[in-house]
SEMAR-568473 format. One record per residue (C-alpha): residue in three letters; residue number from 1; x, y, z. Coordinates in pm, 1 decimal. Each point is the difference from the previous one (the first is absolute). Last residue first. Layout:
BEGIN
+------+-----+----------+----------+----------+
: code : pos :       xx :       yy :       zz :
+------+-----+----------+----------+----------+
:  Ala : NUM :        X :        Y :        Z :
...
+------+-----+----------+----------+----------+
//
This chain:
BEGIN
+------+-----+----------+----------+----------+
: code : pos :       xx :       yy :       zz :
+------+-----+----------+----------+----------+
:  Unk : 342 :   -921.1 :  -2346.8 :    598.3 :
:  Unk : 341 :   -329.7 :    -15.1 :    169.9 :
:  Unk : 340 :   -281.5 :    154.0 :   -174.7 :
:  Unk : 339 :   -181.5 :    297.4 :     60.4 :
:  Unk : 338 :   -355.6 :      1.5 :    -80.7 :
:  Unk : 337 :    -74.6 :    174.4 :   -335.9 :
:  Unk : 336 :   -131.0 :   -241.1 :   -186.6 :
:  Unk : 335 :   -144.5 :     -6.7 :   -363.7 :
:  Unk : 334 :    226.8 :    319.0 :    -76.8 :
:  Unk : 333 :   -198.1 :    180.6 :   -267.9 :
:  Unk : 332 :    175.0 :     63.0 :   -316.1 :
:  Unk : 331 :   -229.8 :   -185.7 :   -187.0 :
:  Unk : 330 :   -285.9 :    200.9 :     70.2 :
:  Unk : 329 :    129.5 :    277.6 :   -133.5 :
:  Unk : 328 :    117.3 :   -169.0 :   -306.6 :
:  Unk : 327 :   -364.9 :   -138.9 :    -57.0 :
:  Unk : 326 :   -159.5 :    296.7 :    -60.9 :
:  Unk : 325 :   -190.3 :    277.7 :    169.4 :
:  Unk : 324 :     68.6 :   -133.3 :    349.1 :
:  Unk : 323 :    323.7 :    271.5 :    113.4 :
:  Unk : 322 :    -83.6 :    322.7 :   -176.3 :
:  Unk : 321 :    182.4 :     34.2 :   -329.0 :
:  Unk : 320 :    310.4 :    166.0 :   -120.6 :
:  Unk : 319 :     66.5 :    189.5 :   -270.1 :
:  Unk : 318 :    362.6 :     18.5 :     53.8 :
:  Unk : 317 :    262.2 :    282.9 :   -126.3 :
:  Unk : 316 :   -147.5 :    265.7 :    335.6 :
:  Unk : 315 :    104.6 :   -255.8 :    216.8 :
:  Unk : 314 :    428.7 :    -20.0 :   -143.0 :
:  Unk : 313 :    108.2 :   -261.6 :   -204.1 :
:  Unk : 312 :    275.8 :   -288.8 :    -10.1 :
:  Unk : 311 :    -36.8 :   -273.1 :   -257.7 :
:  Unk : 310 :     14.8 :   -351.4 :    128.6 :
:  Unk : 309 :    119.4 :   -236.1 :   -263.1 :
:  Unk : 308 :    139.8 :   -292.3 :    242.3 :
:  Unk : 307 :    371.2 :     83.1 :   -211.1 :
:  Unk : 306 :    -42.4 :    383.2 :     99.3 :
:  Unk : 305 :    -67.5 :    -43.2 :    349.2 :
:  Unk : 304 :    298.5 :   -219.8 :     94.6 :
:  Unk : 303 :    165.6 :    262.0 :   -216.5 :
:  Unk : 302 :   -139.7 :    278.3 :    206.8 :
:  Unk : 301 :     99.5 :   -181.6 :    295.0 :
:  Unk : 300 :    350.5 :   -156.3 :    -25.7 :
:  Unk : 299 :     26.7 :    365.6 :   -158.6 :
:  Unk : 298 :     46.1 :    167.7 :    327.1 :
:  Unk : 297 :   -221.8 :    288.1 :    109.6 :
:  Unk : 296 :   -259.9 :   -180.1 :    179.3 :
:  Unk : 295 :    223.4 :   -220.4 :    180.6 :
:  Unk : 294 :    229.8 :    278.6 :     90.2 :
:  Unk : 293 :   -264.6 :    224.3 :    122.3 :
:  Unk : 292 :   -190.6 :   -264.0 :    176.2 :
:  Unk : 291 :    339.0 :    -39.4 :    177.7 :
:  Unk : 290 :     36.2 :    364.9 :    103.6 :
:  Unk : 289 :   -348.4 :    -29.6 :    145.5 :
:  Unk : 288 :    118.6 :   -278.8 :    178.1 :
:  Unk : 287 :    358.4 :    126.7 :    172.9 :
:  Unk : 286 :   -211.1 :    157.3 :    304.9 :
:  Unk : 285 :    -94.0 :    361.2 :     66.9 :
:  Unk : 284 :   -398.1 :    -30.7 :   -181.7 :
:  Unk : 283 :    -48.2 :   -350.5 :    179.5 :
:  Unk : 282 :     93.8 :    184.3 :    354.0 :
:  Unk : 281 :   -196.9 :    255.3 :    -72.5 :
:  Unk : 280 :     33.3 :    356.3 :    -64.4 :
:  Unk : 279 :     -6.7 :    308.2 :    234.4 :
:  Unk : 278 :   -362.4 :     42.2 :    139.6 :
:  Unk : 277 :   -156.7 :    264.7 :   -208.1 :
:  Unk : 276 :    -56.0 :   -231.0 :   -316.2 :
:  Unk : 275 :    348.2 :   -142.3 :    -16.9 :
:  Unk : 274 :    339.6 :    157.3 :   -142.3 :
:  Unk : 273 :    263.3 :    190.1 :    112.8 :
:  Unk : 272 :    110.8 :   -106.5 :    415.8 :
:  Unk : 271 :    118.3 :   -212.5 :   -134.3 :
:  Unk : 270 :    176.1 :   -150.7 :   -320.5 :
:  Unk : 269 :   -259.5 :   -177.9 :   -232.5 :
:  Unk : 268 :    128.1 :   -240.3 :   -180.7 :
:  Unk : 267 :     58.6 :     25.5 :   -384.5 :
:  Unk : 266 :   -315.0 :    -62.1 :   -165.5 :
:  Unk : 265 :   -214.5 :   -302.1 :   -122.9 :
:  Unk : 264 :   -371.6 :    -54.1 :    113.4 :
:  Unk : 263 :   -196.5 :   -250.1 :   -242.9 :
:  Unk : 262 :   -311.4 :    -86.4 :    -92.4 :
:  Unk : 261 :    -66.4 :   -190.2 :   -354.4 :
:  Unk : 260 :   -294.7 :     41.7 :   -151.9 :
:  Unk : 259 :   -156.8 :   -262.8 :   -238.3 :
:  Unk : 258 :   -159.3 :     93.7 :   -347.3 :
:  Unk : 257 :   -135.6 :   -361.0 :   -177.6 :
:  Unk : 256 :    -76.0 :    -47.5 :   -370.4 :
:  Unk : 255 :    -78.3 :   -338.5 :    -80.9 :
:  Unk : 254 :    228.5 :   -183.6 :   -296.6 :
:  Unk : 253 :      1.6 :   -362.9 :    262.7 :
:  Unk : 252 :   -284.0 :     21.2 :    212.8 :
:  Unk : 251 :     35.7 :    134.8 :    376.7 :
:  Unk : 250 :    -50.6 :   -303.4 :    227.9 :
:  Unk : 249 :    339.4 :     46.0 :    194.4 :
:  Unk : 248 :    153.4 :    369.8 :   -132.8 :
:  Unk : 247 :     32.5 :    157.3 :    306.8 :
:  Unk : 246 :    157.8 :   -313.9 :    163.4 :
:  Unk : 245 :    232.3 :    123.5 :   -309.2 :
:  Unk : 244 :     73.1 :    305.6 :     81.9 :
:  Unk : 243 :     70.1 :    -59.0 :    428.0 :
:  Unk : 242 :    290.8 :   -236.6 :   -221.2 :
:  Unk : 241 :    151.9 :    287.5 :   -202.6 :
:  Unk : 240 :    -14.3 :    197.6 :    338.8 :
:  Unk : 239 :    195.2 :   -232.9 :    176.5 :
:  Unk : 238 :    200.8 :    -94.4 :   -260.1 :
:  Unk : 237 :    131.3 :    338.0 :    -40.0 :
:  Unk : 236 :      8.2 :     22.8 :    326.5 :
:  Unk : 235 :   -107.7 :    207.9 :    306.7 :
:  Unk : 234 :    -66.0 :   -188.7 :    352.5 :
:  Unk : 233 :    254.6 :    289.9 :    138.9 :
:  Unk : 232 :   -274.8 :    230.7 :    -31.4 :
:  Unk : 231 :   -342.4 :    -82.7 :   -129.5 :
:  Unk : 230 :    -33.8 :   -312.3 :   -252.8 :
:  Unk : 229 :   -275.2 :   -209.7 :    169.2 :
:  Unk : 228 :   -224.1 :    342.2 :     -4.9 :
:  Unk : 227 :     56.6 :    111.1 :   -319.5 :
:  Unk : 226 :   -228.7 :    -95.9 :   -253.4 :
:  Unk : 225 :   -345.5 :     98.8 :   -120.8 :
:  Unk : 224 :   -235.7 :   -172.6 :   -245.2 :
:  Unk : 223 :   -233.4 :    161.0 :   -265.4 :
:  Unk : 222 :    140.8 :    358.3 :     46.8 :
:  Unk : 221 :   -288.4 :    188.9 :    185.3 :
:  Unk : 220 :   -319.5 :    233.9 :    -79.2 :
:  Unk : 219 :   -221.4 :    164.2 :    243.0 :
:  Unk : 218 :   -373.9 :     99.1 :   -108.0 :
:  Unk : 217 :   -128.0 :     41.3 :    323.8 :
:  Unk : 216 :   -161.7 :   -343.3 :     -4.2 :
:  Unk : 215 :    292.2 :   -179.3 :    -98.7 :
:  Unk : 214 :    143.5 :    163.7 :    302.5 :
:  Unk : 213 :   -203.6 :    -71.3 :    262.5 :
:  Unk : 212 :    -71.2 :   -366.6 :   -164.3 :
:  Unk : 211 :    386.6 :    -47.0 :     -2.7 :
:  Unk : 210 :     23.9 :     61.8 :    341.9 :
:  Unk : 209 :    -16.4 :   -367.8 :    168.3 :
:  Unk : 208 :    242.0 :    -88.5 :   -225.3 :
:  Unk : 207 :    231.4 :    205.6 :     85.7 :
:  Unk : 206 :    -57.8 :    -34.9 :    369.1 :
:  Unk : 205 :    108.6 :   -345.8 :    -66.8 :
:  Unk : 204 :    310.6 :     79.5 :   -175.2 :
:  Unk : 203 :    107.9 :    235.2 :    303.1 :
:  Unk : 202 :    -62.5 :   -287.3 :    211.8 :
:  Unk : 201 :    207.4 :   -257.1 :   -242.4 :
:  Unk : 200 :    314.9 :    267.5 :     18.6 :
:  Unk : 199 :    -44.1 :     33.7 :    386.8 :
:  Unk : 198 :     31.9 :   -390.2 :     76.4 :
:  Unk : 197 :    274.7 :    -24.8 :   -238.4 :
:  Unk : 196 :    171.6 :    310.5 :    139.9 :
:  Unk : 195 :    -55.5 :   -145.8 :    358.1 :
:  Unk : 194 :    115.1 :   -371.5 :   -104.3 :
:  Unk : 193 :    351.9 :    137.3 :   -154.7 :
:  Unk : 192 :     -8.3 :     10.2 :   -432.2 :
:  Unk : 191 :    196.4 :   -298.7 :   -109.3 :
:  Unk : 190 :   -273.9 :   -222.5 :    -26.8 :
:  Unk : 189 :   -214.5 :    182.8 :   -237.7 :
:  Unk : 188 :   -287.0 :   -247.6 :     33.8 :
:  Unk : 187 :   -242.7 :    305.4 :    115.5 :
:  Unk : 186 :    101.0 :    213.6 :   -267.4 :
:  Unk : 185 :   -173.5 :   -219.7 :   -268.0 :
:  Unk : 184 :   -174.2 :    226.0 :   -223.6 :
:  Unk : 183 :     48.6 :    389.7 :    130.2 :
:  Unk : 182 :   -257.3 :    225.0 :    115.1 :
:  Unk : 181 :     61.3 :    333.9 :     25.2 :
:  Unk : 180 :   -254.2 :    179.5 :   -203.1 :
:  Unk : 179 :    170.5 :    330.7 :   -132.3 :
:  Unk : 178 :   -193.6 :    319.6 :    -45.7 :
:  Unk : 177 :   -103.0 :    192.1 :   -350.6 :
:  Unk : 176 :   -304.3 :    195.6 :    -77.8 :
:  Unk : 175 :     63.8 :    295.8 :    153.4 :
:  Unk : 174 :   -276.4 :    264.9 :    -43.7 :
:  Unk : 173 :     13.2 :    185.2 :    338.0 :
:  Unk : 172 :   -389.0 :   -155.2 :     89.0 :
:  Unk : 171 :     66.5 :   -329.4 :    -92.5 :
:  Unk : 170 :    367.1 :    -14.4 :    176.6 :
:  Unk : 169 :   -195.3 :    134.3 :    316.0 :
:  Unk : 168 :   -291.6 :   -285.2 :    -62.9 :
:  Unk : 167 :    252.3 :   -258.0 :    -22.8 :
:  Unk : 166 :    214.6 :     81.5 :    297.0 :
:  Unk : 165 :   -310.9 :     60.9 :    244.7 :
:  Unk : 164 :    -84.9 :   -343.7 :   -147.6 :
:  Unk : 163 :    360.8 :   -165.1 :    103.3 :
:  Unk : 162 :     -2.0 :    116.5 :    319.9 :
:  Unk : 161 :   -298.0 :   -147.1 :    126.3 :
:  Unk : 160 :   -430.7 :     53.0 :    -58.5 :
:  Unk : 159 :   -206.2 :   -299.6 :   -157.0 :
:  Unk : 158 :   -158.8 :     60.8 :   -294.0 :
:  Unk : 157 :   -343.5 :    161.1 :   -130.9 :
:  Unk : 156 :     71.7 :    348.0 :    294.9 :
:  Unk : 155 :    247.8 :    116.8 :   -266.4 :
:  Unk : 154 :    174.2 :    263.6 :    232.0 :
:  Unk : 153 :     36.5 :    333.5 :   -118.2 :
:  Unk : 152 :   -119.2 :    188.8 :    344.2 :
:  Unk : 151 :    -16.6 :   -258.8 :    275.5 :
:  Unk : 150 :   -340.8 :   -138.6 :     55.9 :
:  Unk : 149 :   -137.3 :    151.2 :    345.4 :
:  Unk : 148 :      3.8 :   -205.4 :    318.3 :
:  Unk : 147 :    258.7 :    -86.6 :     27.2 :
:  Unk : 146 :    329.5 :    130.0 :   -146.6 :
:  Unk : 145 :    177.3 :   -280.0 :   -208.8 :
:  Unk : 144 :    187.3 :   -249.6 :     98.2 :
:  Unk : 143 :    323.7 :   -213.9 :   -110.3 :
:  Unk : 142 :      3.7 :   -291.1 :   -163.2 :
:  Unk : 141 :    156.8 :   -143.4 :   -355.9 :
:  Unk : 140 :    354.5 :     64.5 :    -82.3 :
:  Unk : 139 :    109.9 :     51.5 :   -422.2 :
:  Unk : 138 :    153.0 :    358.4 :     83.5 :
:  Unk : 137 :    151.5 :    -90.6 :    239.8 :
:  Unk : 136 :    293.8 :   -166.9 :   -235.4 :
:  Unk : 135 :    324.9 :     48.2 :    227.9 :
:  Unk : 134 :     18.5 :    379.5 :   -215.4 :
:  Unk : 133 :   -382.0 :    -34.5 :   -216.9 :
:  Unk : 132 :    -35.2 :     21.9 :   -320.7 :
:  Unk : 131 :   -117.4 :    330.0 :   -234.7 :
:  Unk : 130 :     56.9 :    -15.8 :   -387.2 :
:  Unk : 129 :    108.6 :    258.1 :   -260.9 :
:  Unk : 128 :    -18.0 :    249.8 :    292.6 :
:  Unk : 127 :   -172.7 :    370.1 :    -60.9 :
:  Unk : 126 :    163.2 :    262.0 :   -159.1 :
:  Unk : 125 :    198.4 :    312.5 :    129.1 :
:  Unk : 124 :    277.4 :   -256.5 :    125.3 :
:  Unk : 123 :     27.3 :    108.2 :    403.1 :
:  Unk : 122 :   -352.4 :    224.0 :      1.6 :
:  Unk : 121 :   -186.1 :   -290.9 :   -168.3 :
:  Unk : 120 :    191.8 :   -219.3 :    233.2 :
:  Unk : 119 :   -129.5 :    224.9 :    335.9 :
:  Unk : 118 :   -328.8 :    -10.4 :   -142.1 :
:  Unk : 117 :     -9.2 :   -413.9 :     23.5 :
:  Unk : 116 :    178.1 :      1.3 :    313.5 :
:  Unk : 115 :   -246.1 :    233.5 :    110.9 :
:  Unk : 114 :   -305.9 :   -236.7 :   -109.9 :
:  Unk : 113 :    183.0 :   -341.1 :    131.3 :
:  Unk : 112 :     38.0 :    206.0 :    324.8 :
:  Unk : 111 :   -392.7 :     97.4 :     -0.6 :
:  Unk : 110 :   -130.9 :   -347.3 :   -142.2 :
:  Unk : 109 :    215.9 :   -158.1 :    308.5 :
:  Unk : 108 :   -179.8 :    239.3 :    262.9 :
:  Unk : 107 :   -335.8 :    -45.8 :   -174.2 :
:  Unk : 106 :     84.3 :   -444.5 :     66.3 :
:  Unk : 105 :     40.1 :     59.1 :    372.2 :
:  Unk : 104 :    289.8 :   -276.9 :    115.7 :
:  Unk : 103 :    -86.2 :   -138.3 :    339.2 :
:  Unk : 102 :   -214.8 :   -268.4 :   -154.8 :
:  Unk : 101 :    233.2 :   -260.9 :    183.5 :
:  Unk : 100 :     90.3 :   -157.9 :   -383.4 :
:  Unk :  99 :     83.6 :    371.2 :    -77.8 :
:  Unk :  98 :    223.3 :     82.1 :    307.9 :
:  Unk :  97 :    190.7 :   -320.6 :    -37.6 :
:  Unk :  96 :     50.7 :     72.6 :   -389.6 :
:  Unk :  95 :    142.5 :    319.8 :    120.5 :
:  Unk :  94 :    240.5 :   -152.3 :    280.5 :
:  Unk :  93 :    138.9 :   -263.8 :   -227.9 :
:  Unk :  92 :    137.4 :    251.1 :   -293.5 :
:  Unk :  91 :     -0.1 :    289.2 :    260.7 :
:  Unk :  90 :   -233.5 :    194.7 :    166.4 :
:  Unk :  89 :     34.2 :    364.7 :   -171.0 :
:  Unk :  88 :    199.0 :    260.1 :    209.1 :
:  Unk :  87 :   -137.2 :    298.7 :    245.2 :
:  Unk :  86 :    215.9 :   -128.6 :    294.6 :
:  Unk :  85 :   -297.2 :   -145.7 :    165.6 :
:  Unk :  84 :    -81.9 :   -259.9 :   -260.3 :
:  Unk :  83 :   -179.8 :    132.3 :   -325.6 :
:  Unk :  82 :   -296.6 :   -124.4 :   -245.8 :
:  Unk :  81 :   -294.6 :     43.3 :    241.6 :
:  Unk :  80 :     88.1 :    324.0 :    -35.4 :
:  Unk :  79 :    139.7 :    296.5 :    291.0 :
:  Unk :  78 :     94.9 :    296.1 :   -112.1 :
:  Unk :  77 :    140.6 :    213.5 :   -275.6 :
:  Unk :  76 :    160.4 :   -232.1 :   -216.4 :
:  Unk :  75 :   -282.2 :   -240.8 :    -14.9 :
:  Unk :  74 :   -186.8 :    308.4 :   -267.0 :
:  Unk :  73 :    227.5 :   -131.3 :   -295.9 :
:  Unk :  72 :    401.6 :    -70.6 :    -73.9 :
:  Unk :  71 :     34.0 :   -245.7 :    294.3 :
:  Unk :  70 :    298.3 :    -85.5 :    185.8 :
:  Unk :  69 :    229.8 :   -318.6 :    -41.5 :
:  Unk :  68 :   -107.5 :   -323.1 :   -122.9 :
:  Unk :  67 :   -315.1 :   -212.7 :      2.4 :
:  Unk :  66 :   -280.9 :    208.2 :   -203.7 :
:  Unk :  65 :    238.9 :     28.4 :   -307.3 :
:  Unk :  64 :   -158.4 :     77.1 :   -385.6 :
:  Unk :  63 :    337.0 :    -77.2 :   -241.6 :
:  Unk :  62 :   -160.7 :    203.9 :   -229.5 :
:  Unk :  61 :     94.8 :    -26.8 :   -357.6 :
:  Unk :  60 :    314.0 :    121.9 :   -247.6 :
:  Unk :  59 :     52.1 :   -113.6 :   -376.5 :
:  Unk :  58 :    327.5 :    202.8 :     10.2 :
:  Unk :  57 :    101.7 :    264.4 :   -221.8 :
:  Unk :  56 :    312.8 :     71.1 :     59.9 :
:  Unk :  55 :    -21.8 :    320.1 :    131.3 :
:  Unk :  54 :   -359.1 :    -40.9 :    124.9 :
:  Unk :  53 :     94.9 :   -272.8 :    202.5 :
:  Unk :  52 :    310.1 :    139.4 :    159.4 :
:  Unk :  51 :   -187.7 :    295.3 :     97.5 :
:  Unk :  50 :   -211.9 :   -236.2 :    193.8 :
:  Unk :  49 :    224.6 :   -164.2 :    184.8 :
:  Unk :  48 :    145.6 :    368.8 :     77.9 :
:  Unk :  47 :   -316.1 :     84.3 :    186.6 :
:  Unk :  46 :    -63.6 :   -363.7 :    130.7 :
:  Unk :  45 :    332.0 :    -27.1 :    183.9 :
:  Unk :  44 :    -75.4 :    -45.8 :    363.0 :
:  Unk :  43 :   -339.2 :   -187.3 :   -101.7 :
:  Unk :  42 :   -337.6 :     94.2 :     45.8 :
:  Unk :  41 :    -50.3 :     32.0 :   -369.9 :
:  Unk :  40 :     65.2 :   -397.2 :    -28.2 :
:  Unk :  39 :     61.2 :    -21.5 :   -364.4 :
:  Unk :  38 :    -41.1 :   -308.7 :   -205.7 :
:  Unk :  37 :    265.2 :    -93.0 :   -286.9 :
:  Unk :  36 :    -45.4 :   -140.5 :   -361.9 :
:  Unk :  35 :    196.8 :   -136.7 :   -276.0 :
:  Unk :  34 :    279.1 :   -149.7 :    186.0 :
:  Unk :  33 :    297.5 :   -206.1 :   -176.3 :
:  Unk :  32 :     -5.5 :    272.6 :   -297.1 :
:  Unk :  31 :    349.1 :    145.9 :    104.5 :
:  Unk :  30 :   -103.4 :    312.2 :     77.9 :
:  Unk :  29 :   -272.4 :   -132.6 :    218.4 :
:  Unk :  28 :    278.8 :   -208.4 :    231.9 :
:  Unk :  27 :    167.6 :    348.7 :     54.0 :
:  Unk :  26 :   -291.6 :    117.0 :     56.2 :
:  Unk :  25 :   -142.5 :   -269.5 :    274.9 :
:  Unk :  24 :    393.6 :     51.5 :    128.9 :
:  Unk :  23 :     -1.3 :    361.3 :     25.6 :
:  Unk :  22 :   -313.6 :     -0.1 :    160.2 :
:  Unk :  21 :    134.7 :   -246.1 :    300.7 :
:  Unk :  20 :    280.2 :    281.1 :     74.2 :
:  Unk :  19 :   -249.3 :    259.5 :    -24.5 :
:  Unk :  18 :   -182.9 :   -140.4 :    233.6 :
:  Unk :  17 :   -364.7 :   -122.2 :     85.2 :
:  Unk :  16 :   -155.3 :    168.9 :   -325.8 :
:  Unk :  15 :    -18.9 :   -249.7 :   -252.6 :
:  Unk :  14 :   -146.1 :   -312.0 :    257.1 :
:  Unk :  13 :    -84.5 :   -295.7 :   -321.9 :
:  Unk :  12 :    188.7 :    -38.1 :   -228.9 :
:  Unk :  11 :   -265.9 :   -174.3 :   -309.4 :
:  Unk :  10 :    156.2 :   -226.6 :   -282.8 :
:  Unk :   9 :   -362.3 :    -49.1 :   -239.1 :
:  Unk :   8 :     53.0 :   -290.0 :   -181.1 :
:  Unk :   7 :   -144.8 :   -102.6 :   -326.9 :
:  Unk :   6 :    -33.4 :   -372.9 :    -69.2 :
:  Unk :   5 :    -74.0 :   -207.1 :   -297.5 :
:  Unk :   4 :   -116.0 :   -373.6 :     93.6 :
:  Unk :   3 :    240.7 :   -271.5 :    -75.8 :
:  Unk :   2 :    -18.2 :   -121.2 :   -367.3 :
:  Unk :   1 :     73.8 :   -382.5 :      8.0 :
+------+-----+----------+----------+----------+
//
């Protein structure tokens, strides 16, 4: 039986941390086993990230971070709803705390999403291929406006969160590209650990929840997405040949389907170089990125890839569709994104 024909979009995402993790997303690039990367321009090593990129011609986005390290925009110069005391961003947990609490103020996000989108035109001298979001904020709902005026830019027709200032500022700086993290059948990945399970079916669910934002605003996404049951040492070949296929349930046989694959090899960070204004993380300094690397790089992989047809691409080769104008869309959908027990 034909199998459906799939293009695959191989995206790295946090260019810019450190140089040591940039020289493995290159390195990786070079080789044809990534095709795209996302920037964070508030990281340590944005500035020479982003030389990299224009020497060899990377298919480069924004990596748009509201959780991590110090701000690029206005927040930097007092107090925001987006800082703690010592002038950082929240955290992965502590900002999606702040915006279910309605702590978060929604002009204060358009403003840093705004700078961070300058501060890449200034970094690249273009804009981004695509814009996602670093620990996917940019797909949260919640957070609140300031009463009792209509913010300035805000489409008063749907309900205000994260993921519509994030639509409208994308609209309004021409980027029609942005990654929908919702992956078909993460929740009965048994060998992910309960709180990564838990997290990777909440951050589906908010997803969902902002695809009319973004449909609206003229977004476009690969037809299924990837990545989240294969992060870090849970990297495979197999792994990621079988997060393909759940991709694949219900697709018809000869369909077209463009998937996207995320991914964050490197060699590990070494501190104190690295991180967002804080040092890097314990995730970025441990033996994981190196093994996405490896994994990615290998030809178990590519081969693995190869013989299931899957023809690697970068955003700007895809003419993709919004999410619910044909069936494929739809068919990617998870049908339940409660976690499961393993």
């Amino acid at each position: 039986m034909a199998r459906p024909r799939v293009r695959l979009v191989v995206t790295a995402d946090d260019f810019g941390y450190c140089p040591r993790r940039d020289e493995g997303i290159v390195e990786a690039f070079l080789v044809g086993a990534v095709t795209s990367v996302s920037l964070l321009v508030n990281g340590a090593a944005a500035e020479s990230a982003a030389e990299l990129a224009r020497r060899h011609s990377i298919p480069t986005g924004l990596h748009a971070n509201l959780s991590e390290g110090r701000p690029v925009g206005p927040a930097c110069h007092g107090a925001s709803s987006l800082l703690g005391p010592e002038g950082f961003f929240l955290g992965k947990m502590g900002f999606r705390e702040a915006v279910a609490a309605g702590d978060v103020a929604l002009p204060q996000v358009r403003e840093e999403l705004e700078a961070q989108l300058s501060r890449f035109r200034e970094l690249l001298g273009r804009d981004p291929t695509h814009v996602d979001g670093h620990q996917h904020v940019h797909v949260l709902p919640g957070g609140r406006c300031a009463p009792p005026r209509r913010v300035a830019g805000l489409d008063s027709s749907l309900p205000a969160g994260v993921c519509q200032v994030f639509a409208e500022a994308l609209q309004a700086y021409g980027v029609r590209f942005t990654r929908l993290p919702l992956e078909r059948g993460v929740g009965g990945c048994a060998w992910l650990e309960a709180p990564a399970r838990a997290f990777a079916c909440a951050v589906g669910r908010d997803a969902r929840a902002a695809v009319d934002s973004f449909s609206r605003h003229g977004l476009r996404w690969t037809d299924a997405f990837v990545g989240l049951s294969t992060c870090g040492r849970h990297m495979s070949a197999h792994r990621v040949s079988g997060a393909l296929a759940r991709a694949l349930e219900s697709v018809p046989a000869g369909h077209a389907l463009t998937v996207e694959l995320m991914a964050h090899p490197g060699y590990p960070s070494v501190p104190p170089a690295g991180g967002c204004g804080e040092g890097p993380d314990a995730f970025s300094c441990s033996w994981e990125r190196l093994h996405e690397l490896r994994v990615l790089t290998a030809p178990t992989l590519r081969a693995r890839l190869a013989q299931d047809g899957v023809q690697l691409c970068a955003l700007d080769d895809l003419d993709s569709k919004r999410l619910g104008e044909g069936a494929l869309g739809e068919a990617t959908l998870e049908p339940s994104l409660q976690p499961s027990s393993p």
